[in-house]
C-alpha positions in Angstrom: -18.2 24.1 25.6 -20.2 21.0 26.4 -24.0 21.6 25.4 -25.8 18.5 27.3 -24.9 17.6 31.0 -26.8 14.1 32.4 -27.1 13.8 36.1 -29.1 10.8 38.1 -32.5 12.9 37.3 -31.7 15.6 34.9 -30.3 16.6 31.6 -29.3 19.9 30.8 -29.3 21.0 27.4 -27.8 24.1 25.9 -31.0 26.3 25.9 -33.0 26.9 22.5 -35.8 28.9 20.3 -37.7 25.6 20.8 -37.7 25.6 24.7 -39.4 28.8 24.5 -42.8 28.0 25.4 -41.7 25.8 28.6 -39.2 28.3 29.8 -42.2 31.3 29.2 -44.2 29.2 31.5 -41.2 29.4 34.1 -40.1 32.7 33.2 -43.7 34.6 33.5 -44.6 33.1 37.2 -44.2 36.2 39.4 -42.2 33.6 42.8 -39.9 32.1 40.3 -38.7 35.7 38.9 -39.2 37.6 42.2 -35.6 37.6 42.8 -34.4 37.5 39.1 -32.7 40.5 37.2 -36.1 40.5 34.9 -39.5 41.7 35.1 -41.8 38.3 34.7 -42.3 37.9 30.7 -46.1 38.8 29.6 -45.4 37.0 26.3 -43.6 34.2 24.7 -41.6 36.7 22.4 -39.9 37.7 25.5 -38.8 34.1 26.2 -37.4 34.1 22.7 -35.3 37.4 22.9 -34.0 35.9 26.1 -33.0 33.0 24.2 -31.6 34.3 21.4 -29.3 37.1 23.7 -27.7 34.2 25.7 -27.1 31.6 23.1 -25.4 35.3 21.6 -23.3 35.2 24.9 -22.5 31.4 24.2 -21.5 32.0 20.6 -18.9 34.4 22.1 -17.7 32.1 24.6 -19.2 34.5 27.7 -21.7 32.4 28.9 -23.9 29.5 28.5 -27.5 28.5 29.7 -29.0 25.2 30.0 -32.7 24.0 30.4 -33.1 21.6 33.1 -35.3 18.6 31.7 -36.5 16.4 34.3 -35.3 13.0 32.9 -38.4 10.9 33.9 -41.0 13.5 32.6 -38.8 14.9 29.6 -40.4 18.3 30.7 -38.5 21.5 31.1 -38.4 22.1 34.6 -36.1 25.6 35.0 -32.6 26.8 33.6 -28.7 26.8 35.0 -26.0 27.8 33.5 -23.0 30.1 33.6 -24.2 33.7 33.7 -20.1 34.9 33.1 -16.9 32.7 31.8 -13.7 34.1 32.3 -11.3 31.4 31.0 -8.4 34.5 32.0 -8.9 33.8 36.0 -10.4 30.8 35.7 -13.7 31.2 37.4 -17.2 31.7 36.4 -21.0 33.0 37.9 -23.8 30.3 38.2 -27.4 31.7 38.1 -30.6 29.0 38.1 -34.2 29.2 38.7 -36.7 25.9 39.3 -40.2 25.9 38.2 -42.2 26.3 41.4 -44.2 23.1 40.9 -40.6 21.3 41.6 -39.2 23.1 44.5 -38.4 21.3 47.4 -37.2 18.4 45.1 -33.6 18.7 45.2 -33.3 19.4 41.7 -31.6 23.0 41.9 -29.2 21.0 43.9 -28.3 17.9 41.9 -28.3 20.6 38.9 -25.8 23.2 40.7 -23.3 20.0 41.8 -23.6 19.6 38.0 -22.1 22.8 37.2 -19.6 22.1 39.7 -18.1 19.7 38.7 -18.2 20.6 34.6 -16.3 23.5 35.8 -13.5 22.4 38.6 -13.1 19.1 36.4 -13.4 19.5 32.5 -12.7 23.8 32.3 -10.3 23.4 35.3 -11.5 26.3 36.7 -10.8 27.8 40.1 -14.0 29.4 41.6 -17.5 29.3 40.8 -19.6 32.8 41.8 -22.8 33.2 42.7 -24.8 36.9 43.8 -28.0 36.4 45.6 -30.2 39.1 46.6 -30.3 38.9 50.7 -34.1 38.4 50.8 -34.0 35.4 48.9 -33.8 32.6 51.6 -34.2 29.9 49.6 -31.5 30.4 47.6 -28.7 31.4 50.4 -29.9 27.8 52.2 -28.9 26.0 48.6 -25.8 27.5 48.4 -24.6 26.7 51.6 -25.6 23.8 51.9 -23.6 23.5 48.9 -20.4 24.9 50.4 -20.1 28.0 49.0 -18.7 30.5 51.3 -20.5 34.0 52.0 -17.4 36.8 51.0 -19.8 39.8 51.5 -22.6 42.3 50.5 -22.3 44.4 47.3 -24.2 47.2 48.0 -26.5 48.4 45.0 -24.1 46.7 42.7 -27.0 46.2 40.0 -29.7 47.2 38.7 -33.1 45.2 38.7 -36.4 45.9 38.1 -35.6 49.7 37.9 -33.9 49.4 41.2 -30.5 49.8 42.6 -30.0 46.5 44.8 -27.7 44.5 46.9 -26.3 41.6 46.2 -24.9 39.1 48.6 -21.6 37.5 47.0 -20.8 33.5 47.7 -18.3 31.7 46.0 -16.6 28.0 45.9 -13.1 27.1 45.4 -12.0 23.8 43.5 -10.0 23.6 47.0 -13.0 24.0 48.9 
């Protein structure tokens, strides 16, 4: 698995202990986690166990996260990554978050079409996932404007927060 992607304004690095500061910054603002599976982090420790439980997930070929460096700026600006890998069917899930200070900027975009195209063109993979809680506009609008086709509503699939919630499944084919 490929641990830096390079796109016209980002890289994305495999995620680390040392990006835990920047990412606590991220991770701890209460709009940016709002519709995230986590409570916002209260410390940088938290940051660090969230590090250290993915980059478990990547050692075991489940998963992998990147931080999202704004090229110009060299500053951590939010994560992507692949929240599942099944190499069996051939698909995976994409999660992401932008620090608020850069929404607006395309970046979750040009990020995302990064994922894309790692997936459909070096893993050959078939679909890409994504679950988005209803509520979270923002997100929905990315996604299709990205293409990906709404299949349904998973109703109190997960758990976040404590609570039992829906989820909104969208997905992309490599046909698409």
């Amino acid at each position: 698995m490929i641990t830096e992607l390079r796109t016209e304004r980002l890289i994305l690095k495999k995620m680390k202990v040392s990006d835990s500061s920047s990412l606590f910054k991220i991770w701890s603002d209460l709009e940016v986690t709002k519709f995230m599976n986590i409570n916002s982090f209260t410390d940088e420790g938290q940051a660090i166990q969230m590090i250290e439980m993915l980059d478990k997930l990547y050692q075991e070929n489940k998963a992998i996260r990147y931080s999202i460096f704004h090229l110009e700026s060299n500053q951590i600006i939010g994560s992507c990554g692949y929240n599942t890998l099944d190499f069996e069917n051939s698909k995976a899930e994409i999660g992401y978050e932008i620090s608020k200070e850069y929404w607006g900027n395309g970046f979750a975009s040009e990020a995302i079409l990064k994922l894309l195209d790692y997936a459909y063109n070096t893993l050959n993979f078939n679909r890409i996932e994504a679950k988005v809680e209803p509520e979270n506009r923002n997100s929905i609008k990315l996604l299709e404007k990205l293409n990906f086709q709404f299949e349904g509503t998973l109703r109190k699939s997960e758990k976040s927060k404590d609570t039992f919630i829906d989820l909104n499944m969208y997905s992309k084919l490599k046909t698409d």
